[in-house]
N, C-alpha and C positions, 0 to 999 in steps of 0.2 A: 515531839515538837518539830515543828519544821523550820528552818529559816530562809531568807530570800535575802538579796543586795549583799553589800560587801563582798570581799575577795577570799572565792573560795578556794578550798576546801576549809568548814570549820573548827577550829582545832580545840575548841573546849567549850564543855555546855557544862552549867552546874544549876542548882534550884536552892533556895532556903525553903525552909519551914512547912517540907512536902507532908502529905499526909501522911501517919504511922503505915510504915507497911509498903510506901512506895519508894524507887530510889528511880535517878536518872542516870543513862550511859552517859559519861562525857563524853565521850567519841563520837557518838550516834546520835543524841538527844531524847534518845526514845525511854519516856516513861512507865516502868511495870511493876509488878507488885500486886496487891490486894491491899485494900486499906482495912487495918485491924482497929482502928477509933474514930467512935462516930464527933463528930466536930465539923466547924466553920475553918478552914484552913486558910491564909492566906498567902501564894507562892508568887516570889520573885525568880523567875528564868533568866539567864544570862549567858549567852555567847560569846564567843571569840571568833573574832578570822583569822587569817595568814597575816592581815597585817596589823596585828593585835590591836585590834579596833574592835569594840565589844558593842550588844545591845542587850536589853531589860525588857520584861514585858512582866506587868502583873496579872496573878490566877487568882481566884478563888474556886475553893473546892468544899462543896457540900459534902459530906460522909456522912449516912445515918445508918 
């Protein structure tokens, strides 16, 4: 994931309900893995700045 606005540097990225088999850095934001179940996933993303001012973005993620 990438982010823009707020004061950087970002000091925490986290996700729910990522598809089997994937996980997120918090540090980096960068999502990897392999997805091991096929499913409709729906992911909420969430960051932090330095001034612990956060954002959300919803995913969906097809796996077949």
């Amino acid at each position: 994931m990438a982010g823009t606005g707020g004061i950087r540097p970002y000091t925490l990225w986290s996700a729910t309900a990522l598809p089997v088999g994937l996980t997120i850095d918090p540090t980096t934001g960068v999502i990897s893995g392999t997805p091991t179940v096929a499913g409709t996933y729906s992911t909420v993303i969430r960051v932090v700045d330095s001034a612990n001012a956060s954002a959300t973005r919803s995913v969906s993620w097809k796996v077949t």
